[in-house]
LUMNU-962337 format. One line per field, with one value per residue (C-alpha): residue in three letters; x, y, z. Coordinates in steps of 0.5 Angstrom, whole numbers. Example, Ala and Ser with C-alpha at 12.3 -4.5 7.8 and 13.67 -1.06 7.14 Angstrom:
2
lumtor = [ALA, SER];
X = [25, 27];
Y = [-9, -2];
Z = [16, 14];
//
This chain:
655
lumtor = [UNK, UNK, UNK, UNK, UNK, UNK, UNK, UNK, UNK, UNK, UNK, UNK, UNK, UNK, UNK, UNK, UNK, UNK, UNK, UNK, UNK, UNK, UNK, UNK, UNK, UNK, UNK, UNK, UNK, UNK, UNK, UNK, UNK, UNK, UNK, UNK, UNK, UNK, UNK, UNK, UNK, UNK, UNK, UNK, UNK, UNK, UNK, UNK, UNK, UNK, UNK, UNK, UNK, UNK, UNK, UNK, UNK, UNK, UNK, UNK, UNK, UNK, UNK, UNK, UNK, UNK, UNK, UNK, UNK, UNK, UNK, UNK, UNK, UNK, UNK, UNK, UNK, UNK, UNK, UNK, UNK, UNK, UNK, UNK, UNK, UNK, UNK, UNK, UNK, UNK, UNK, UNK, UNK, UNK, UNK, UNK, UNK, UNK, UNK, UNK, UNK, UNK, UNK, UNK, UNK, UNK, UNK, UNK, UNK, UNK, UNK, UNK, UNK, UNK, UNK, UNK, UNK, UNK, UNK, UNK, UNK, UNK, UNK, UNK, UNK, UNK, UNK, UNK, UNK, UNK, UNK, UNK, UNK, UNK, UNK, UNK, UNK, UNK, UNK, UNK, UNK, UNK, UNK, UNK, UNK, UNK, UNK, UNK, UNK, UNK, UNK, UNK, UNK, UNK, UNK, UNK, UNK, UNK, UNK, UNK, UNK, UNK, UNK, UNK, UNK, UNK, UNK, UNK, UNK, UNK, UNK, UNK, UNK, UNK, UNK, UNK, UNK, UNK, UNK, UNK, UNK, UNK, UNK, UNK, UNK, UNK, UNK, UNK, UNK, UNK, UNK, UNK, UNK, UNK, UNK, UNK, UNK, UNK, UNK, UNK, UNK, UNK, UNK, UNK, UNK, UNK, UNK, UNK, UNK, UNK, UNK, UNK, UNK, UNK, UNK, UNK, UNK, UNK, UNK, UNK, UNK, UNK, UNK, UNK, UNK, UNK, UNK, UNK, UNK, UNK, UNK, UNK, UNK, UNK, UNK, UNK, UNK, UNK, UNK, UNK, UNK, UNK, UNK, UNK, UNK, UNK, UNK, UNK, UNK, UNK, UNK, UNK, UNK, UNK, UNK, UNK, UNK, UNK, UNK, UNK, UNK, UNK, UNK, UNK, UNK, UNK, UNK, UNK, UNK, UNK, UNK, UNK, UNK, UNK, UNK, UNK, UNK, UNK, UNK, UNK, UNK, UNK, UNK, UNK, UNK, UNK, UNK, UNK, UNK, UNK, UNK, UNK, UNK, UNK, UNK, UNK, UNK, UNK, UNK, UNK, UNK, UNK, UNK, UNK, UNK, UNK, UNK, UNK, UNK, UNK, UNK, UNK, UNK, UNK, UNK, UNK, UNK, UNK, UNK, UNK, UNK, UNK, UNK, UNK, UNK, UNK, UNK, UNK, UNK, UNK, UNK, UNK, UNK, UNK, UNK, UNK, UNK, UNK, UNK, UNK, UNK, UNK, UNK, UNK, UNK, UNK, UNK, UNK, UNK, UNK, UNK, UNK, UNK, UNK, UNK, UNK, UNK, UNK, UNK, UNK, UNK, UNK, UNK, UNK, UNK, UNK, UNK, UNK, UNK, UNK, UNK, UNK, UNK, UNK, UNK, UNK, UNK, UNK, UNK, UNK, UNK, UNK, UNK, UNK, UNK, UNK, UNK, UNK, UNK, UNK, UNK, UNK, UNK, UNK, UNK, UNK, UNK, UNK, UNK, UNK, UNK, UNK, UNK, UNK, UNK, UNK, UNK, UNK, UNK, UNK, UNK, UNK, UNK, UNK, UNK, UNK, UNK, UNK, UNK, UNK, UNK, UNK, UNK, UNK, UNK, UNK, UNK, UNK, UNK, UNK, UNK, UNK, UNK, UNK, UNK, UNK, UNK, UNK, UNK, UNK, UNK, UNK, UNK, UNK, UNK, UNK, UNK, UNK, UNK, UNK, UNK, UNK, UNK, UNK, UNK, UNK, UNK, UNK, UNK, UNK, UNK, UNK, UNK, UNK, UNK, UNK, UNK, UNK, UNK, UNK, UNK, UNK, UNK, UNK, UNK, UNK, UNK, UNK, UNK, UNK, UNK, UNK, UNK, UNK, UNK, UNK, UNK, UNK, UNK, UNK, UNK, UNK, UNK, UNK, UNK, UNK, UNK, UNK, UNK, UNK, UNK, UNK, UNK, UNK, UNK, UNK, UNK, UNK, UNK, UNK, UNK, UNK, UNK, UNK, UNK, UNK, UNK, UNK, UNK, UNK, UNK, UNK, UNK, UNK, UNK, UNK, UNK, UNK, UNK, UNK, UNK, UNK, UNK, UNK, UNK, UNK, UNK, UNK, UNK, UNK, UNK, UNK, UNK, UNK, UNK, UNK, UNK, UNK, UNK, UNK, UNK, UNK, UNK, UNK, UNK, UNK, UNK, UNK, UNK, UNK, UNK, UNK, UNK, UNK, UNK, UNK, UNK, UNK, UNK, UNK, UNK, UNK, UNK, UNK, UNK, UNK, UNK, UNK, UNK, UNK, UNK, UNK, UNK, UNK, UNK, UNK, UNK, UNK, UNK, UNK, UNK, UNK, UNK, UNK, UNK, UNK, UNK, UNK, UNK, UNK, UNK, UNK, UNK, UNK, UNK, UNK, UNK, UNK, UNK, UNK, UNK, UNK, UNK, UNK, UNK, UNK, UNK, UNK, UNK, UNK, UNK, UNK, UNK, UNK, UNK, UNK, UNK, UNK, UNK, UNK, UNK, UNK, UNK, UNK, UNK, UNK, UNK, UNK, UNK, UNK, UNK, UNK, UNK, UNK, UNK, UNK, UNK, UNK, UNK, UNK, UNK, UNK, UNK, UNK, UNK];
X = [177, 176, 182, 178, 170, 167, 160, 157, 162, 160, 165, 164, 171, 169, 163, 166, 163, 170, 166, 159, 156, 164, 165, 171, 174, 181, 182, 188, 195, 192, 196, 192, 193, 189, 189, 186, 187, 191, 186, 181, 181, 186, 190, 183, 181, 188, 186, 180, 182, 186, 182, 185, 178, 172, 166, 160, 157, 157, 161, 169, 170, 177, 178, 179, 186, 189, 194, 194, 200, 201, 207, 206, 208, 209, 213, 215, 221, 226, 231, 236, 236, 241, 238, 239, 237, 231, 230, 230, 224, 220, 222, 219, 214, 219, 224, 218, 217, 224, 224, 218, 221, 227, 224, 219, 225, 228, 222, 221, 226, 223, 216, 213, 207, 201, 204, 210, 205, 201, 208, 209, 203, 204, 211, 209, 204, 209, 215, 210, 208, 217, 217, 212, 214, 222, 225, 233, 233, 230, 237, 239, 232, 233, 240, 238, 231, 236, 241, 234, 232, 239, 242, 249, 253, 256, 249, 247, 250, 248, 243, 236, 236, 241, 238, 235, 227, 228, 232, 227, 221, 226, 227, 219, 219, 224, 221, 214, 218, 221, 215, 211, 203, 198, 195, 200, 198, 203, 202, 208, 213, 217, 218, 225, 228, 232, 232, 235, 231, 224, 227, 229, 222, 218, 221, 219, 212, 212, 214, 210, 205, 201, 195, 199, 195, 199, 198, 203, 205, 210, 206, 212, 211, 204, 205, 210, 207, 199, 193, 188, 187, 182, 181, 177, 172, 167, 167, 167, 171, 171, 176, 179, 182, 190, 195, 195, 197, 191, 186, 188, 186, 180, 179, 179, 174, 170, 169, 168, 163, 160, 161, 156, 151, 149, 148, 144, 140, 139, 137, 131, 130, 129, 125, 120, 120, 118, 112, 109, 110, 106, 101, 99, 92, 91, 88, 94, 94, 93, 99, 103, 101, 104, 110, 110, 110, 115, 120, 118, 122, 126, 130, 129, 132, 140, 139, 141, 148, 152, 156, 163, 166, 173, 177, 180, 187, 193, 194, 201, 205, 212, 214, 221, 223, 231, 233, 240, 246, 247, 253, 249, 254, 260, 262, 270, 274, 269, 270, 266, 266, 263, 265, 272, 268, 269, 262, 264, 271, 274, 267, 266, 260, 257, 249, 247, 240, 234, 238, 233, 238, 236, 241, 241, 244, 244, 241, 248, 251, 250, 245, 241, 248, 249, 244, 245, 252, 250, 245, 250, 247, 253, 261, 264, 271, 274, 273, 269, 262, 260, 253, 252, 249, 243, 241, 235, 234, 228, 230, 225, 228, 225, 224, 219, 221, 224, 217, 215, 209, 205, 205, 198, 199, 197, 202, 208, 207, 207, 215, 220, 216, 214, 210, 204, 196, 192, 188, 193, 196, 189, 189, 196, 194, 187, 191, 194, 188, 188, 180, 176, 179, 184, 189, 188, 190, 196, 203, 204, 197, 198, 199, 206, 202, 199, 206, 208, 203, 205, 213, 210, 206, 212, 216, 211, 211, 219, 219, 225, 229, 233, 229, 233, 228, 230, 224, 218, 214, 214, 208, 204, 198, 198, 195, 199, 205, 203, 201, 207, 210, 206, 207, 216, 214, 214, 217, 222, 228, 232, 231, 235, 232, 234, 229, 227, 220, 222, 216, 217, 225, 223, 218, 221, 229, 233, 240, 243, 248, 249, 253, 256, 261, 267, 265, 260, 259, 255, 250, 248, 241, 235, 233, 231, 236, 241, 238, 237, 245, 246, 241, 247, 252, 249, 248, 255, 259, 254, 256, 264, 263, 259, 265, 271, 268, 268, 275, 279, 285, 291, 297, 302, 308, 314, 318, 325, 330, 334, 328, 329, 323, 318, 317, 311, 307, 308, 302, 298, 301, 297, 294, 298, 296, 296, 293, 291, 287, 279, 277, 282, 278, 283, 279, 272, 271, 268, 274, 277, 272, 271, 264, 262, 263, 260, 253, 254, 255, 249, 244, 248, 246, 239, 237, 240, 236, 230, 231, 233, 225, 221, 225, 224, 216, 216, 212, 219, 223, 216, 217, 224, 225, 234, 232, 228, 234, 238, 235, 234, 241, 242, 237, 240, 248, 246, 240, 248, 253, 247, 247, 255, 254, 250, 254, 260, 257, 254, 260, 264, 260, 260, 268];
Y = [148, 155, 160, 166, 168, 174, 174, 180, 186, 192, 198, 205, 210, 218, 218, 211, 204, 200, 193, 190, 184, 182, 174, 171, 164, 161, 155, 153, 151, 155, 159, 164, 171, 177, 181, 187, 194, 199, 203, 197, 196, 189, 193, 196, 188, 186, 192, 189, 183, 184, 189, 196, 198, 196, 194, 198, 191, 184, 179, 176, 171, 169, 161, 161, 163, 164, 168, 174, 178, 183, 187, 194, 197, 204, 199, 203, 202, 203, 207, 207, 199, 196, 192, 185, 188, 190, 184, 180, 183, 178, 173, 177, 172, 166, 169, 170, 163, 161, 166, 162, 155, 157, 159, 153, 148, 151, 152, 144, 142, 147, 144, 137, 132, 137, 143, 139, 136, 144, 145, 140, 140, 147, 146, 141, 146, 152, 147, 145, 151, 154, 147, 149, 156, 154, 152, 153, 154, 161, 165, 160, 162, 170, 169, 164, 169, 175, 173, 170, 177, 180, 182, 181, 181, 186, 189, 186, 192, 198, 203, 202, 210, 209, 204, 205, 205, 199, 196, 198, 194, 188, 187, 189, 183, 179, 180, 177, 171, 170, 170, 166, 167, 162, 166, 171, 177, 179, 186, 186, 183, 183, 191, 191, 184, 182, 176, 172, 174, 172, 166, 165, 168, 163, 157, 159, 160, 153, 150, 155, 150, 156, 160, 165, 171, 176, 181, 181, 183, 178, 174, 169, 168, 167, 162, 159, 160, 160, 155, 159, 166, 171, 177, 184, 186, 191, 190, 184, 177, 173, 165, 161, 154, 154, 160, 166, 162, 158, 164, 167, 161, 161, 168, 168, 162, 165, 172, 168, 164, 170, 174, 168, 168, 176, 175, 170, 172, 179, 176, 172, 178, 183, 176, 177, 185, 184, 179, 183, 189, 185, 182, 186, 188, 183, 174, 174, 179, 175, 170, 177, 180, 173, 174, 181, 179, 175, 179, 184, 179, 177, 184, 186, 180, 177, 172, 178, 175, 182, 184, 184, 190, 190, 194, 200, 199, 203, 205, 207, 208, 211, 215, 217, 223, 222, 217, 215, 211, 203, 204, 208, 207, 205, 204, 203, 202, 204, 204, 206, 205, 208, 209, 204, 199, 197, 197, 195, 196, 196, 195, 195, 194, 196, 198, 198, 201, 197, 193, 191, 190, 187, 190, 184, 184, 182, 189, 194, 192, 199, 197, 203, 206, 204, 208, 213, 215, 213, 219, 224, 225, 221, 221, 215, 214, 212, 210, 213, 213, 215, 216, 217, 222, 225, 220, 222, 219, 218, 216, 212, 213, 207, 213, 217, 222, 228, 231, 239, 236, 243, 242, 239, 233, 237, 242, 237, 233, 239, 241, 239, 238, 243, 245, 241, 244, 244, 238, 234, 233, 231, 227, 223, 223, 219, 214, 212, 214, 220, 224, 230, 232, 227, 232, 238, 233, 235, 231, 230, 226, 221, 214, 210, 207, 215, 217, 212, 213, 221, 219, 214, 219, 225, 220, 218, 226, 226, 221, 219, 214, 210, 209, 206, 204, 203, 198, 200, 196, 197, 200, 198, 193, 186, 190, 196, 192, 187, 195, 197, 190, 191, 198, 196, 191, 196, 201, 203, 205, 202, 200, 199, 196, 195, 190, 184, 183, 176, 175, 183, 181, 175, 178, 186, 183, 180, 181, 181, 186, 181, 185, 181, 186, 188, 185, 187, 180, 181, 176, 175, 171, 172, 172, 165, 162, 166, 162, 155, 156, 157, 151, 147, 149, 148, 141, 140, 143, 138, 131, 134, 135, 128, 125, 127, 125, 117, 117, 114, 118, 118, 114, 118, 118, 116, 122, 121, 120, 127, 131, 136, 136, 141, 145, 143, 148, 151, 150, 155, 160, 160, 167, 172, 173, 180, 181, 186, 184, 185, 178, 172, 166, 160, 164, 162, 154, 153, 157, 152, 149, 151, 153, 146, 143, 148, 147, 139, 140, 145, 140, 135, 139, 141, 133, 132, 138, 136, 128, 132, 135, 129, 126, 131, 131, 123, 119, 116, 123, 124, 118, 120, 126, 125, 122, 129, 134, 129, 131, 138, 139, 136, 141, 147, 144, 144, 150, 153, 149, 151, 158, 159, 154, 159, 165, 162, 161, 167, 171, 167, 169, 177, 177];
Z = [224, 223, 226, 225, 221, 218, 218, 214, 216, 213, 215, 213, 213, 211, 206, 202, 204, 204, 206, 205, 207, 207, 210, 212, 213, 215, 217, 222, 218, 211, 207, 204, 199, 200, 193, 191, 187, 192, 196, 196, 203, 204, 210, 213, 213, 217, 221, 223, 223, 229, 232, 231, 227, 229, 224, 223, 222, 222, 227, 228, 231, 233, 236, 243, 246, 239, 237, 232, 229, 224, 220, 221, 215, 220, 226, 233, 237, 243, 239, 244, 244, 239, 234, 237, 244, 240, 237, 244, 246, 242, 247, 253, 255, 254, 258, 264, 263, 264, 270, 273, 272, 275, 281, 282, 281, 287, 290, 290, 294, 299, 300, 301, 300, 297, 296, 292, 288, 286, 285, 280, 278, 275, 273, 268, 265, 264, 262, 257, 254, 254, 250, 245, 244, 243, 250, 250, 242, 242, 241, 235, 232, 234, 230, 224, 223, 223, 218, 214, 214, 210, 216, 219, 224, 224, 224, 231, 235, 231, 235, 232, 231, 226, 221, 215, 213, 210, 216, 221, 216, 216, 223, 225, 220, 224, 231, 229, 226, 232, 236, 231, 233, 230, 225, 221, 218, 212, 209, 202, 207, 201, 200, 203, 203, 197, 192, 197, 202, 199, 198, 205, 207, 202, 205, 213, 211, 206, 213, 218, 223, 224, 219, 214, 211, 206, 201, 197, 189, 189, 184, 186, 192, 191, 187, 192, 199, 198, 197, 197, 194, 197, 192, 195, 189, 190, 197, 198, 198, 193, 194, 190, 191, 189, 188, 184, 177, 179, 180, 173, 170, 174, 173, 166, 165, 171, 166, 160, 163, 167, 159, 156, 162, 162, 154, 155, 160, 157, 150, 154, 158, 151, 149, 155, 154, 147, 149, 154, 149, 144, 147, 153, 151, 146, 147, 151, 155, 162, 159, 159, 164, 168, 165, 166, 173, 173, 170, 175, 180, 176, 175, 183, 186, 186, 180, 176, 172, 171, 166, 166, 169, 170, 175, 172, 171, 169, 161, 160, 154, 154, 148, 145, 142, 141, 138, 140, 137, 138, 144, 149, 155, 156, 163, 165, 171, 176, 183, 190, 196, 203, 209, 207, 206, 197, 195, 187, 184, 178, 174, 166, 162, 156, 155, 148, 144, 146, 151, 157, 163, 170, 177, 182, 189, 196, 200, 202, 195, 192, 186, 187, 189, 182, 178, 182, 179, 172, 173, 175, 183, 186, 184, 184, 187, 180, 173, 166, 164, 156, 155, 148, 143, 144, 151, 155, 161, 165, 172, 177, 185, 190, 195, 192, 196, 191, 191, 193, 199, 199, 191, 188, 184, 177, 179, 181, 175, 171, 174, 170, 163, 158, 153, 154, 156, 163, 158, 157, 163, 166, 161, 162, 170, 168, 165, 172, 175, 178, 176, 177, 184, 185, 182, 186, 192, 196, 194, 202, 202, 198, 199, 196, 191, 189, 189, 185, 179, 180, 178, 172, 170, 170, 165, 161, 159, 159, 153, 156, 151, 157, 163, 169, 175, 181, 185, 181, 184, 190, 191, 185, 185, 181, 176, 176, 176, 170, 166, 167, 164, 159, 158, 158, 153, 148, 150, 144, 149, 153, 160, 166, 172, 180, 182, 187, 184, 180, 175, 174, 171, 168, 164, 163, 162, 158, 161, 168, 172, 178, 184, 187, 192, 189, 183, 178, 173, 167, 165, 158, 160, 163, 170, 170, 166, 171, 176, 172, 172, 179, 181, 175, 180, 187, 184, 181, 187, 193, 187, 188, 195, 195, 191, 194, 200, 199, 195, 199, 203, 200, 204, 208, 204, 209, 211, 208, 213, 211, 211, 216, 221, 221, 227, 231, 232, 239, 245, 246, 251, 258, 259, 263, 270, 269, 262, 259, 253, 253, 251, 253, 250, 255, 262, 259, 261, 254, 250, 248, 243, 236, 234, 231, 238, 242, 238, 238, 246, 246, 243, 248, 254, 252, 251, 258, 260, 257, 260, 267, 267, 266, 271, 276, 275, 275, 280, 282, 284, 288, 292, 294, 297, 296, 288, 288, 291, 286, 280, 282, 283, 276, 273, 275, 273, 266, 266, 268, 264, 258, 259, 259, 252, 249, 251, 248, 242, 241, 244, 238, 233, 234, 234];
//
């Protein structure tokens, strides 16, 4: 059943045609990904899709009552609100509705005969849609999608105002899981998480009940995540049954095949042309002029197959000048730490000639940190760093920010490097896609992924022979992306590169920093054989787990009649009447229980409840007025007994 269609939408921005005649189908439950060149249109569609741009033309239709939601890749908050308090908005409605249950069980016990039945009646109603969009479990999900995100406790409490960019892209990320509408719009929900991120992220939308929509670089994920993939091509969509592997495979027969069809017919057509020419005003004059006529149509109608085109792509060739020794750097005892939390200590490695090495961590682990001291723009707290002899390093920041706004693009490309004329550097911006008046464009105009070709642009005239790159990625197309592969591929130099994006490590890497805070491990291998490797021990740390488990205990050993006793540890000492200490564990009436025991009492209480509601709203209660009150005194003990529950194990949590 179709969730949401387009029909023929034509939309108009400026002077540019972004869509014609462009038609859209998504089914419920269809994980579906949206791929295109950067500047195609792909968030103009989501836009449209959820109504916040208007077509010129053509129809959406969505299905009645579904929900649509979208990550905003400009996210607004309350930014006095802390972060959990910010994420908690997301339950608004369910809060309401648990507001509104509440005031209908007590409103039962107050009325009787028909206006007891509306009151149930409309009970059921609400209790089901509390149910359908998580009941009683919903801070166990607004914790475990936080933590899923790259967040941590500690982070819980922190002030909206005081988190990152990238922090606020992961919560605004968080919030619309949290709250999950029926068809999902994600728009490179990737950029800010890392590996371990997207791999959670991955498995929530593998097992997500509603309809996904994502665009996305992260040819992993795609392949991973979606059964179909919609391709935005010369203003409209073309589909592709399968994931991105399968419409590469597709892609590629389809050009082929496309290749063959436009010969063929254009030989058929020279072939016509030449009959017609040669027998216009002969015996076969009437022949040809109905093959004139013929052909006439022909080449006005759509039957035409047109010739192969592919969109422009990047063309990227980094040069050396300098060539350098085998040992290019040497790093030895190197600490840093911020704000009294160590972020790496005690580090050594060694980078030689023509290495190509990938840097690995969870977020806040001080990748970037790293190649930031490496290039000189941080002081480590301790240890050594040699670069060799004759080292020129092109350094790639994730920020993209270190650029003069008022400049032009040819002015800001021309800062930093020397010797080259007005014609070269057009020409070096051509190959990353920058022509005619595009050039003069001011740098505070551009989009990431115009910035990002106007940094790749200034390292391809610096000749650097070492590269380090931090996130190079994440603003770049599919085909950008793989340009920049290709290009790495046979670069001369050496390259050192932060990044989440796994196919790009796969294919541009060849040996692993994996930062594991305040450790540094160096992993000869490739990225999937790291992950080959912690695959192997995952397995073999749950068969040593699984073992242990059904080896018998060992027997008690009979203490020996002289052994001197061992003191019992001493009862837990009642809390003082007039104690000072902010938080005593022993006043709350669940304080006791450990947090296994508070989860296995929270899923005790929460089927009790459950069971309590259906029977409040059976015919049996209705008949009893005394069962009635019975059952609703029931309801409001464990609603109670279940919010302190909760209480405890969240309390619990942040200490």
């Amino acid at each position: 059943m179709a969730l949401l269609q387009l029909t023929n939408i034509e939309k108009i921005l400026g002077d540019r045609m972004i869509f014609k005649d462009l038609s859209f189908t998504i089914d419920r439950g269809e994980r579906v990904g949206l791929i295109g060149d950067n500047g195609a249109g792909k968030t103009t569609l989501f836009k449209l899709i959820t109504g916040a741009v208007v077509a010129d033309m053509g129809e959406r239709s969505i299905a009645r009552a579904a929900t649509i939601g979208m990550l905003d890749q400009d996210p607004t908050f309350d930014l006095t609100n802390t972060l959990i308090d910010e994420a908690e908005l997301a339950f608004k409605d369910l809060h309401d509705l648990a507001h509104d249950l509440r005031d209908l069980e007590h409103k039962m016990g107050e009325v009787e005969g028909d206006e007891l039945q509306k009151v149930l009646d409309k009970y059921t109603d609400e209790q089901h849609k509390f149910e359908e969009m998580g009941g009683y479990a919903w801070r166990h999900r607004l914790e475990a999608t936080l933590h899923g995100v790259g967040f941590e406790d500690k982070d819980f409490e922190k002030l909206v105002s005081a988190l990152s960019g990238g922090q606020r892209s992961r919560l605004a990320l968080a919030k619309l899981l949290i709250n999950p509408p029926e068809l999902l719009l994600l728009d490179e929900p990737t950029n800010h998480l890392d590996i371990a991120g997207v791999e959670w992220l991955e498995d929530y939308l593998l097992n997500y009940s509603g309809a996904v929509l994502v665009i996305s670089h992260d040819r992993r994920l795609l392949d991973k995540v979606t059964n179909r993939i919609v391709w935005l091509t010369q203003r409209k969509l073309r589909s592709y049954v399968g994931n991105y592997s399968a419409f590469q495979t597709q892609r590629e027969v389809e050009v082929l095949s496309q290749g063959r069809a436009h010969e063929e017919q254009k030989a058929a057509i020279e072939k016509e042309q030449e009959y017609i020419r040669r027998f216009g005003a002969g015996q076969r004059a009437r022949q040809a002029a109905g093959r004139k006529k013929r052909l006439v149509r022909l080449l006005g109608s759509d039957q035409i197959v047109e010739k192969v085109t592919n969109s422009k792509s990047m063309h990227l060739k980094f040069g050396t000048e300098a060539r350098v020794g085998d040992r290019l750097l040497r790093v030895e005892h190197l600490s840093m730490s911020f704000d009294g939390k160590q972020v790496w200590k005690d580090v050594h490695f060694d980078f030689k000639r023509g290495e190509r090495v990938g840097v690995i961590g969870p977020n806040g682990s001080g990748k970037t940190t790293l190649l930031r001291v490496l290039v000189g723009e941080l002081d480590a707290d301790d240890g050594e760093i040699r670069w060799g002899a004759n080292v020129s390093i092109g350094y790639y920041d994730q920020k993209l920010d270190d650029f003069d706004p008022e400049l032009s693009v040819i002015d800001e490309v021309l800062t930093g490097v020397d010797g080259y004329t007005d014609r070269q550097l057009r020409d070096a911006l051509g190959t990353m896609l920058f022509s005619g008046d595009d050039v003069e464009k001011q740098m505070k105009l551009l989009s990431g992924g115009e910035r990002a070709r106007v940094a790749l642009t200034k390292l391809l005239l610096q000749k650097p022979n070492v590269l380090l790159l931090d996130e190079p990625t994440n603003h770049l197309d599919i085909k950008a992306a793989e340009a920049l592969e290709q290009a790495l591929r046979i670069f001369d130099g050496s390259l050192l590169i932060v990044s989440h994006d796994r196919e790009f490590l796969s294919r541009a890497t060849k040996r692993l920093l994996v930062i594991d805070p305040p450790n540094v491990n160096d992993f000869e291998g490739s990225y999937d054989a790291w992950v080959h490797k912690q695959q192997e021990a995952k397995q073999a740390a749950a068969a040593a787990k699984k073992s242990s488990s059904k080896s018998p205990s060992k027997p008690i050993q009979a203490k020996p009649a002289n052994a001197p006793a061992r003191p019992s540890a001493a009862p837990a000492p009642l809390p003082a009447k007039h104690s000072n200490k902010k938080d005593n564990p022993y006043a709350r009436r669940f304080g006791k229980l450990s947090v296994e025991q508070l989860e296995a009492q929270i899923s005790e209480t929460e089927i009790a409840l459950g069971e309590s509601q259906q029977r409040l709203s059976s015919s049996t209660a209705l008949r009893d007025p005394a069962k009635l009150k019975q059952v609703q005194r029931d309801v409001d003990t464990l609603s109670k007994t279940l919010r302190e529950l909760e209480e405890e194990y969240f309390a619990r949590g942040r200490q």
